[in-house]
C-alpha positions in Angstrom: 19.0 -16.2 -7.9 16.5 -14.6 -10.3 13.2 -14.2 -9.5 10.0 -14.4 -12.8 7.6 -11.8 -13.2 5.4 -12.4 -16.2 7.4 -13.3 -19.0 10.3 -11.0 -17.3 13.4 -12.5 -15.8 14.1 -10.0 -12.6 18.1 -9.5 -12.5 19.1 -6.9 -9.8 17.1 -3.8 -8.2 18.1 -0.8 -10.1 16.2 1.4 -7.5 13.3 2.2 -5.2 10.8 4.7 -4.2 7.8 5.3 -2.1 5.5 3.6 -5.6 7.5 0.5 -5.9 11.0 -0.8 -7.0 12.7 -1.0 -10.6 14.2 -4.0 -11.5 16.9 -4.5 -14.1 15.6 -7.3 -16.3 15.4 -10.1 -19.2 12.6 -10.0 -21.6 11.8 -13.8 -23.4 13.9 -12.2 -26.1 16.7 -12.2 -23.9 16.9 -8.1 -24.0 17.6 -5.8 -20.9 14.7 -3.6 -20.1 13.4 -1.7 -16.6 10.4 -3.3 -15.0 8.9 -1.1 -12.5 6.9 -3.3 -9.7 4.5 -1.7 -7.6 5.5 -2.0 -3.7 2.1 -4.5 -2.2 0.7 -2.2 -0.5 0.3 0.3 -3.5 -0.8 -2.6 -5.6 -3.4 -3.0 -2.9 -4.8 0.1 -3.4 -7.3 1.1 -6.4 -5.8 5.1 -6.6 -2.7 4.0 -7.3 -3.4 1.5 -10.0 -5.5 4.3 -11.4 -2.1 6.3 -11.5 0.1 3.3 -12.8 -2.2 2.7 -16.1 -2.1 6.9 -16.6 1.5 6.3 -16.3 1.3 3.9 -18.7 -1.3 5.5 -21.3 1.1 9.0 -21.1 4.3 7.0 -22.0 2.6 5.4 -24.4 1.8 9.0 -26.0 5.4 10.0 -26.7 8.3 8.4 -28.5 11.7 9.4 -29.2 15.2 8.9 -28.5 14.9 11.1 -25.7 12.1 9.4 -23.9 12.3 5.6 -22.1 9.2 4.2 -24.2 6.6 1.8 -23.0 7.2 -1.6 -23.7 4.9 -3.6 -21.8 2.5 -3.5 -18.7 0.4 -5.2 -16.4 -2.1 -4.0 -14.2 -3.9 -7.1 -13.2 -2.8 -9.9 -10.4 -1.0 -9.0 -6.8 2.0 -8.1 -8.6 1.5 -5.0 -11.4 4.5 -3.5 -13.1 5.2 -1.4 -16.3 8.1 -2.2 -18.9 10.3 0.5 -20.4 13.6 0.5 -22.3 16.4 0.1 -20.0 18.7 3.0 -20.3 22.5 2.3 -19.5 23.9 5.2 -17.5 23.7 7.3 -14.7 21.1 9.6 -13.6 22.4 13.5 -14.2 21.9 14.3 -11.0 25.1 11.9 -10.2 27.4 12.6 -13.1 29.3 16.3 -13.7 28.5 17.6 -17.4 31.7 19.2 -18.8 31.4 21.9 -20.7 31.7 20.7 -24.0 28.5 18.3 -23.6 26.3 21.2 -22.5 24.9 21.6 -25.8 24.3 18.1 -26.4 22.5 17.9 -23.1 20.7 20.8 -24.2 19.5 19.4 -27.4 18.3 16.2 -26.1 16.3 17.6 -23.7 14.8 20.1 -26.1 13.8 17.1 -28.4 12.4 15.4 -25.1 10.0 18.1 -23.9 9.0 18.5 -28.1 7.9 15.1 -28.3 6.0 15.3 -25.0 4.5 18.8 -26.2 3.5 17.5 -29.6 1.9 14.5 -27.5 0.2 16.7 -25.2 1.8 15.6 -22.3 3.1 17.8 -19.5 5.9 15.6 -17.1 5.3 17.4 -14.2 8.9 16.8 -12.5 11.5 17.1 -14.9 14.4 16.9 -12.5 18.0 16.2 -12.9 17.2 12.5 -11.0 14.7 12.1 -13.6 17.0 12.1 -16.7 19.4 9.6 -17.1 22.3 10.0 -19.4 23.1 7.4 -21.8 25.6 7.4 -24.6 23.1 8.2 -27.1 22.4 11.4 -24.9 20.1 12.1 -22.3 16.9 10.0 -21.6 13.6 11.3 -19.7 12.0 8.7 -17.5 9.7 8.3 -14.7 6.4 9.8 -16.3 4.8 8.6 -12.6 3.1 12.5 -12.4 3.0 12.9 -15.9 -0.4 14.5 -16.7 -1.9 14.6 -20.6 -3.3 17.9 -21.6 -6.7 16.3 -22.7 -7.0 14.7 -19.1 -10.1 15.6 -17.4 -8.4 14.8 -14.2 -7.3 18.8 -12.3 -4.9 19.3 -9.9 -6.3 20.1 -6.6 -6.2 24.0 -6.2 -3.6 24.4 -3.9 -1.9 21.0 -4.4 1.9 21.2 -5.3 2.9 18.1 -7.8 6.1 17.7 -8.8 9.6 18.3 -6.8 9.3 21.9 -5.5 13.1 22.7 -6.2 12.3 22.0 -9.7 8.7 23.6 -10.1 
């Protein structure tokens, strides 16, 4: 049985992390999109909604077939979440990349990380689990650390952000 959040008809978990849980869903349009729910105790707690609507307002700064694009968000009620494209495929930390799709890997990713430059955004943990491949090419989600050059929020001196392996 589906479950309703918002105007979103919940289908299956796609996956889950220490923030919340995406959710493969059902817009009123009927089209498949990720909605990523904040876990209740994250929603409880005013830091993290403070990082949910940067996610939000950084997505929102880049487009491109490279990039999962804000669709929709709410940051009000017990329940927020944030609404991207859904992107069929695997993550590329799961699937081998012959040899022959290296340079279309390449050049997707290239465009990616140009449309966030040109945005002034910096993802902050580019990361094999954090592109999925589609058969358009790859796709750059989770913008969860993303920060925008023109922030006036600073990394802690000290702080490592981001997945070290990948830093």
């Amino acid at each position: 049985m589906s479950e309703r959040l918002g105007p979103y008809e919940l289908l299956s978990k796609l996956g889950a992390g220490g923030f919340g849980e995406v959710h493969l869903a059902l817009d009123a349009e009927g089209r498949t999109v990720a909605v990523k729910v904040l876990h209740p105790h994250v929603a409880a707690d005013a830091g993290a909604l403070a990082r949910l609507a940067r996610e939000v307002e950084t997505m929102r700064r880049v487009g491109g077939p490279h990039v999962a694009e804000v669709l929709d968000a709410s940051l009000e009620g017990a329940r927020p979440y944030l609404v991207t494209r859904y992107v069929q495929g695997k993550p590329l930390s799961a699937v081998p990349v012959p040899v022959e799709d290296l340079g279309p890997l390449a050049s997707g990713l290239a465009d990616a990380l140009l449309a966030m430059h040109e945005s002034g955004v910096v993802h902050r943990d580019l990361k094999p689990a954090n592109v999925m491949m589609s058969e358009d090419g790859p796709v750059v989600i989770d913008f969860g650390i993303a920060s925008a050059l023109d922030s006036l929020s600073v990394t802690a001196s000290g702080a490592v952000v981001g997945t070290p392996g990948y830093l």
